[in-house]
C-alpha positions in Angstrom: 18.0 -18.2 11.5 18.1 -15.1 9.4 19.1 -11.8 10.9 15.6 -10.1 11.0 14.5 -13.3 12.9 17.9 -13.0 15.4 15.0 -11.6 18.0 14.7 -14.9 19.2 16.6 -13.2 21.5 13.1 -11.4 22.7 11.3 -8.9 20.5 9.3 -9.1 24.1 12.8 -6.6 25.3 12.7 -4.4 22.8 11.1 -1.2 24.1 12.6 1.7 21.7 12.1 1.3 17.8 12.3 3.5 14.7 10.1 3.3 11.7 12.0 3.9 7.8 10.9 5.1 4.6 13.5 5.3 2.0 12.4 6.6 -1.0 13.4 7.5 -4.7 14.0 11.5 -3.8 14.1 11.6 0.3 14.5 8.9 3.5 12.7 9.7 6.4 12.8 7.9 9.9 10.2 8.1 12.5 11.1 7.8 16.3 8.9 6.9 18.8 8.9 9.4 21.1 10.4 12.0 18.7 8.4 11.8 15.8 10.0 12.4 12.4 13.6 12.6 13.3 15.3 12.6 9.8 14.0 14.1 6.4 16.7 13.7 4.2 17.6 13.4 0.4 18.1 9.6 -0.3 21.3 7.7 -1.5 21.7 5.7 -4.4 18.3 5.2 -5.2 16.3 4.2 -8.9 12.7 3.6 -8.8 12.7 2.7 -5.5 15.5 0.1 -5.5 18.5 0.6 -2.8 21.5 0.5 -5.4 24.2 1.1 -2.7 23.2 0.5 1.0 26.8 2.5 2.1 24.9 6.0 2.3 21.2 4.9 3.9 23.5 3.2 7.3 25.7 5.9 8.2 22.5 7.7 7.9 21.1 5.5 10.4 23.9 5.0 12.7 23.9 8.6 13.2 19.5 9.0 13.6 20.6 5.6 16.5 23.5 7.8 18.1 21.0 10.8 18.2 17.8 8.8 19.5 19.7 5.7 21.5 22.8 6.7 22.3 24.4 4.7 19.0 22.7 1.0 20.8 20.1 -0.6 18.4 20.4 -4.0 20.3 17.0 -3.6 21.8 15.0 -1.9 19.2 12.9 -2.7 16.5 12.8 -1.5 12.6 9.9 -1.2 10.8 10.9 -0.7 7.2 8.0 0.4 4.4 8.4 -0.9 1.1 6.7 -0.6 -2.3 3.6 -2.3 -2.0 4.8 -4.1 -5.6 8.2 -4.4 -4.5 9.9 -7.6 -5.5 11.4 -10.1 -3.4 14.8 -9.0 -4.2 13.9 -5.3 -3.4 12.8 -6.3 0.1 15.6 -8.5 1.0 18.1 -6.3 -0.5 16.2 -3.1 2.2 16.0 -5.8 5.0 20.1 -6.7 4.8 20.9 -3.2 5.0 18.6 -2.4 8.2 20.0 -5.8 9.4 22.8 -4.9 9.3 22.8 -2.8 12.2 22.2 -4.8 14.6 18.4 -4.4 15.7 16.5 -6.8 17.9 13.9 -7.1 14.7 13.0 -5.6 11.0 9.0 -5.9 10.6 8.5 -4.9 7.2 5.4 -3.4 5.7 3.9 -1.9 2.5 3.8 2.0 1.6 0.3 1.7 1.1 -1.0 0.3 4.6 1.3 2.3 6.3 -0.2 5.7 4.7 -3.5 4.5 5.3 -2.7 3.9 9.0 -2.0 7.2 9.4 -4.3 8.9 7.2 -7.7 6.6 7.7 -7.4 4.9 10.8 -10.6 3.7 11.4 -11.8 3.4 7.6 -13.0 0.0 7.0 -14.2 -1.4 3.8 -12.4 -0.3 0.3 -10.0 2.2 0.2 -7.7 3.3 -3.1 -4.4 4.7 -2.1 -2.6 6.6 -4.3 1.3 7.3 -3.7 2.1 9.8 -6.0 6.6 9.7 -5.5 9.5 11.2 -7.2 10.0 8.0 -9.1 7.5 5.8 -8.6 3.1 5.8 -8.6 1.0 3.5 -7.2 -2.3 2.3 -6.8 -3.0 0.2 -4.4 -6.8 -1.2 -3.3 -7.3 -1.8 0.6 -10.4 -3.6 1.7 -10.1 -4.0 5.8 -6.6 -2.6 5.7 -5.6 -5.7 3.5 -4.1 -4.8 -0.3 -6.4 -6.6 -2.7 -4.4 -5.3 -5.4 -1.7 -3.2 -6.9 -0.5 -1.3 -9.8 3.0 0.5 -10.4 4.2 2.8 -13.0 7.6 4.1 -13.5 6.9 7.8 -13.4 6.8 10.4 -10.9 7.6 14.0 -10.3 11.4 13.6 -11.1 10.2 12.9 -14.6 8.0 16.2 -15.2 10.1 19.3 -16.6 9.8 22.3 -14.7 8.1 24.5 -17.5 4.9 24.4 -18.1 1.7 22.4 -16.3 1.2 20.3 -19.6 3.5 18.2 -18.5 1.9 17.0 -14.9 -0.6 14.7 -17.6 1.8 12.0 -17.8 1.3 11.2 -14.6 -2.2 11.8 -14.0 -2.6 10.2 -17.2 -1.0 6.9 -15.8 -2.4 7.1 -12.1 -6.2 7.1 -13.7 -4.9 4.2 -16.4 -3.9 2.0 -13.7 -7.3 3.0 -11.3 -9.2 2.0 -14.7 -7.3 -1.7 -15.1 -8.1 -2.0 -11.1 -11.5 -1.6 -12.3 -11.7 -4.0 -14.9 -10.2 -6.6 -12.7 -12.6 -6.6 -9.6 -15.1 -8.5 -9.7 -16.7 -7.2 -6.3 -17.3 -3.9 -6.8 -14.4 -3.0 -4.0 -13.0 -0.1 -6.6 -16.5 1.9 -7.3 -16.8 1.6 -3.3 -13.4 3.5 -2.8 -13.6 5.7 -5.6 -17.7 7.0 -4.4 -15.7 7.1 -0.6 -13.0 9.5 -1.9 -9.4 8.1 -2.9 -6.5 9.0 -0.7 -3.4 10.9 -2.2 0.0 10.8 0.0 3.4 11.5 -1.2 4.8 14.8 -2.7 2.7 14.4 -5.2 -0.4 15.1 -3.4 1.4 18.7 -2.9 1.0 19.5 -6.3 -2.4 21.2 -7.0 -1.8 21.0 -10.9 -1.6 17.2 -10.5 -4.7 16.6 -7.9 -7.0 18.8 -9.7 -6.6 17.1 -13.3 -6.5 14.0 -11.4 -9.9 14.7 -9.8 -11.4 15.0 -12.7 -10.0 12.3 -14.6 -11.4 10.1 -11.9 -14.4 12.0 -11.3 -13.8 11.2 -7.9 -13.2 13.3 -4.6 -9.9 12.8 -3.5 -8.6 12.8 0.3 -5.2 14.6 0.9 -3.3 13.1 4.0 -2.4 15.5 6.6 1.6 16.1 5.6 1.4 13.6 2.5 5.2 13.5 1.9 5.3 11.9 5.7 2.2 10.2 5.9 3.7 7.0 4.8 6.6 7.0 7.3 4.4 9.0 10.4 1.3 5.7 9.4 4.4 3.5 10.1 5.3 4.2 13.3 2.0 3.9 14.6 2.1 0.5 13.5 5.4 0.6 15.1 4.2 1.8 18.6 1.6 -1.1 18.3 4.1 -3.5 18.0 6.0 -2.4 20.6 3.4 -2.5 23.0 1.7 -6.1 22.0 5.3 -7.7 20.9 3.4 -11.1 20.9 1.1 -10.1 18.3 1.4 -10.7 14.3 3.4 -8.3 12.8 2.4 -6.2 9.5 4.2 -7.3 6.6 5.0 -11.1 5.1 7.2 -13.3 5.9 8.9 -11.7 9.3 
């Protein structure tokens, strides 16, 4: 039985949890009860990709000794994750967190998670777009479930500080990847979300010179989650705090 599974023991005890976002520039953890306890810089990071798990669980042991008293035994992890994340990727995130010693690690896309927080109630289509440090996505939601995905490697880290020309590469690649999500539904699911408004989290969404272009590349109104830089972490633990208080029920994510 693999470590994330090792809540055999009884996910049905664990009644504290944390929820994790590690991304490319910052890592911030979620509490319940607490709220955002941590909003740090990241470790070893590159494009989203843990490259040295060292840094990310001595950040953790000492978020558990501030929260629980240093005991992770009955708590659960949610972890987010690029919604195009590879196998690897996950598995590499899910060892580390593991490692600690948690009842269980639920794992569960960047893109549901924001959406939790920032649409709670939206049914139908929905575009997300994560606009990171390293990384943007686009992700299409139709009933909270991704339909499909698209990742470029660029993100804010990438634009120079001088002038605002610069801000087009990325708008330039979030509206080339919304346009190949286009050409590759066949339901109409993308014009849906795009005439509903499309939703910007990350730091991104913090920077007017890249929303405004980006509204009118898409010709679309966009919708700026409250606190975008936290929105995915803050949409995780409510999804957290659900699964603590229904244990039995399917967890977000595949495969845990």
């Amino acid at each position: 039985m693999s470590t994330a599974h090792k809540a055999a023991r009884g996910t049905a005890g664990a009644v504290r949890g944390l929820a994790l976002d590690i991304g490319s520039s910052r890592t911030r953890v979620w509490v319940a009860g607490a709220g955002v306890l941590a909003d740090v810089p990241s470790g070893p990071v590159l494009r989203g990709r843990v490259t040295d798990a060292g840094p990310h669980q001595r950040l953790l042991r000492k978020v558990a000794d501030s929260a629980f008293g240093g005991a992770v035994e009955d708590t659960v992890v949610m972890l987010c994750h690029p919604v195009l994340a590879d196998p690897v990727q996950r598995e590499t995130a899910r060892r580390m967190v593991a490692g600690l010693g948690p009842a269980r690690v639920v794992s569960v896309d960047s893109a549901r998670a924001a959406a939790a927080y920032a649409a709670p109630t939206s049914g139908g289509p929905l575009l997300v777009v994560d606009l990171g440090a390293a990384l943007t996505e686009v992700t299409l939601l139709v009933d909270g479930l991704v339909q499909d995905a698209l990742l470029a490697e660029v993100g804010l880290d990438d634009l120079p500080e001088s002038d605002g020309g610069p801000a087009g590469t990325v708008v330039d690649a979030t509206a080339d990847m919304v346009r190949d999500l286009w050409r590759r539904d066949g339901t109409g699911a993308v014009l849906g979300a795009l005439r509903r408004g499309v939703l910007i989290t990350g730091g991104g969404a913090l920077r007017m010179d890249l929303t405004s272009r980006l509204a009118v590349r898409l010709g679309a109104r966009l919708r700026l989650a409250n606190d975008p830089a936290t929105s995915t972490v803050r949409g995780a633990g409510l999804l957290l705090s659900s699964t603590l208080r229904h244990p039995t029920e399917r967890r977000p994510g595949r495969g845990h």
